[in-house]
C-alpha positions, 0 to 999 in steps of 0.5 A: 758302658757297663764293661767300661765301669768294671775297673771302678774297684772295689764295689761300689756298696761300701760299709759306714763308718763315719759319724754322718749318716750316709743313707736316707730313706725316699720318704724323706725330706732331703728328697723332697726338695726342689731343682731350683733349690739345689741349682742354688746352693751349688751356685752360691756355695761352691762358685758355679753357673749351673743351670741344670741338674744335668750338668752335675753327671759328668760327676765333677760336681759330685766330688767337690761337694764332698771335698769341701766336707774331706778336704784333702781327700778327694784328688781334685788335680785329676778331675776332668771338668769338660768331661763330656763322653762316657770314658770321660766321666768315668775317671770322674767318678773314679776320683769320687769312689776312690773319697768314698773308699777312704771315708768309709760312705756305705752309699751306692753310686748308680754311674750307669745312669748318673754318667746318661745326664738323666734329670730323675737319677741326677736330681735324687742324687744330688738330693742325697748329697746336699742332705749329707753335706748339710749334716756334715762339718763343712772345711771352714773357710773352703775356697772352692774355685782355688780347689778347682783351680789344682786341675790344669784340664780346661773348664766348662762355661759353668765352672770356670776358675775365676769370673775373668775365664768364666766371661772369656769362655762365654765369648770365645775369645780372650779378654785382651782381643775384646778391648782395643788401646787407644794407640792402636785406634784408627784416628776419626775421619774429618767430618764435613758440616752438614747442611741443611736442607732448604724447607719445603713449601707446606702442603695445600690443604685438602678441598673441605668437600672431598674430605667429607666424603671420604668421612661418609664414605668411611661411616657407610662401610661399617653400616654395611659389614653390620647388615651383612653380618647380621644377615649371615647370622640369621641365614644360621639361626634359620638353619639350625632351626630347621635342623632342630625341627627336622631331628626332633621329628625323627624322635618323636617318630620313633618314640611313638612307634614303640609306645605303639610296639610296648601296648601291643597296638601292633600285633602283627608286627614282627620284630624285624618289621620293627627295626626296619620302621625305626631304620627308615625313620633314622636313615630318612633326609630332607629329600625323601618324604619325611617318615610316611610309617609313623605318620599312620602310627601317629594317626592311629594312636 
């Protein structure tokens, strides 16, 4: 892509000599503002159906907003507005060097990622362009969908010419094959009367005493499901109760075993012996008999 951006001539860096000022700081205000805002201010000022910042990197976007500043400037008859590869956009961008050229911006335009679609580069150079175009004199009375309409190139769904396009390329096909003549329409079949059906004879009630039953029945399967519930939850609070105790032990067992160690109750006991009680107890379950060495040290003590 690099190679392909080579004939953008000249350099991109170009000086300033116009009166509005073309380069703002990051700390500032225009790059603070948000995505929603500026999907808004395109739409509404300039006629669009965008969406997305993305759409704005094929670069086509970028151009308008500065001929509705130079109008007269920027060659809108060579924009390619369903540009969508890379050698596409690039001609686009082109167009926007060439206004930059002639108004003297002094503004690096970062095409490498601009023409990628990334959201972070498109979105702080539209920023940029949206602080520049409001500190610019706008065209009065600029009509932006006859500007666009100097192309003969196809549009996108976004940028149609007009609301009649815009409506014919959402549905892919023409207006004319939407809406049928009434010459043209098929004559309504003659339709037979319908007839009504013969009423059925009303369903005998059900027998007073199988409906009782069925209520008893319905009333003694909850009853059920709650004693087996309850049930359950008492088999795990006994569980964890168990679990509780059982853990606690070994703590307890522990604690006092070094109690034991620190005053030196244990004098013979090497420091390996030490941590070979303390592994038995740690390591000790519910099947082997549960901590016998701190059972004689609890005693002991």
């Amino acid at each position: 892509l690099a190679q392909g951006v080579k004939y953008l001539t000249p350099p991109l860096t170009l000086c300033h000599t116009v009166g509005v000022m073309s380069s703002v700081g990051m700390m500032s205000g225009a790059f603070f503002v948000p995505r929603t805002q500026l999907i808004d201010w395109l739409n509404s000022t300039f006629k669009l159906s965008v969406t997305k910042v993305e759409q704005c990197s094929n670069g086509a976007i970028y151009c308008q907003v500065f001929d509705s500043i130079f109008t007269g400037k920027v060659q809108m008859s060579k924009l390619n507005w369903s540009a969508r590869d890379a050698h596409e956009c690039i001609a686009n961008y082109k167009v926007l060097q060439q206004t930059f050229d002639r108004c003297s911006l002094s503004r690096n335009i970062p095409v490498d990622s601009l023409i990628r679609g990334k959201y972070q580069d498109n979105l702080e150079f539209l920023q940029w362009v949206k602080s520049y175009w409001e500190q610019a004199q706008v065209t009065p009375d600029y009509d932006p969908v006859a500007r666009r309409s100097t192309t003969s190139k196809p549009f996108l769904e976004w940028a149609s010419r007009d609301k009649e396009n815009a409506q014919r390329d959402r549905m892919g096909r023409k207006p004319a094959k939407m809406a049928r003549t009434a010459a043209n329409a098929p004559a309504p079949r003659a339709v037979a009367p319908a007839t009504r059906p013969a009423p059925r004879a009303a369903a005998a009630p059900p027998p007073v005493a199988a409906g009782v039953a069925a209520t008893a029945e319905n009333v003694s399967q909850p009853e059920a499901q709650t004693k087996e519930s309850d049930r359950v939850s008492q088999a795990s609070a006994d569980d964890l109760e168990n679990e509780r105790d059982f853990y606690f032990a070994k703590l307890r067992s522990v604690e006092l075993i070094c109690q034991r160690y620190q005053e030196n109750a244990m004098p013979d006991l090497t420091a390996k012996e030490l941590v070979d009680k303390i592994s038995k107890i740690l390591y000790a379950t519910e099947a082997t008999p549960p901590f016998e060495c701190d059972v004689e040290v609890a005693e002991k003590a």
